[in-house]
N, C-alpha and C positions, 0 to 999 in steps of 0.2 A: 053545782058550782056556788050556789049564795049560800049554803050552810057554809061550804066552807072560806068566803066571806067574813061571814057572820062570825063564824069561829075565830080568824084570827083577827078581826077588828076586838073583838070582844077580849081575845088578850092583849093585846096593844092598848084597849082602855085601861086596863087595871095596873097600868101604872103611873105613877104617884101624879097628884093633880096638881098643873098646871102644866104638863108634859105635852108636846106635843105629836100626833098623831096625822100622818100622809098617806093618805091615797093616791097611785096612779095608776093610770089605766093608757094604753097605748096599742092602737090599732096596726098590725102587720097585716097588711092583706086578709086571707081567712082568720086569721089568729089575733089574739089578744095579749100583751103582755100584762100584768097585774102586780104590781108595787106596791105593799106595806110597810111601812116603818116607822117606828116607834123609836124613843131615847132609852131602850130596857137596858139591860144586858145585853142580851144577844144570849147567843149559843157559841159554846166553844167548836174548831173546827173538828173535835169528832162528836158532836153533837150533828153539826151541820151535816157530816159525811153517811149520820144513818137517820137524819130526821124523818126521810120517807121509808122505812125499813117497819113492816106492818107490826102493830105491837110495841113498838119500841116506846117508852116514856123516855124524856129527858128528866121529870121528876119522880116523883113518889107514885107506884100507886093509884088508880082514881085520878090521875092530872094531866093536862094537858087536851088535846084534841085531834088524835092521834092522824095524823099525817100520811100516814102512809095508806088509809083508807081512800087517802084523796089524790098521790100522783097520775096515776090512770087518767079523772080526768082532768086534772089540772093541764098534760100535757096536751088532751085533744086538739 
């Protein structure tokens, strides 16, 4: 769970400096909800609709951190 943290803080850094960058984190009972948000882009909604779909890049190539390696335990 902290690679993938790590992963998408790390793209939320890279962009443009003085951007602002939010964490939040919220306790349900056994579970955790986890909030990142950045001022990017975003994703279009059929990005959004396959961004956990294993393999799948939204970019080129070599990019991204591919997501879909992480639903599994994202949802635990």
């Amino acid at each position: 769970m902290s690679r993938m943290v790590e992963g998408l803080l790390t793209l939320a850094r890279a962009e443009p400096a003085g951007s602002t960058v939010v964490l939040r984190a919220r306790r349900h009972g056994p579970t955790v909800d986890l909030e990142i948000r950045d001022e990017g882009a975003g994703m279009t909604d059929e990005q959004r609709g396959r961004a956990f779909d294993r393999f799948w890049r939204a970019g080129p190539p070599g990019t991204g951190i591919g997501l879909g390696g992480w639903q599994p335990p994202a949802k635990r």
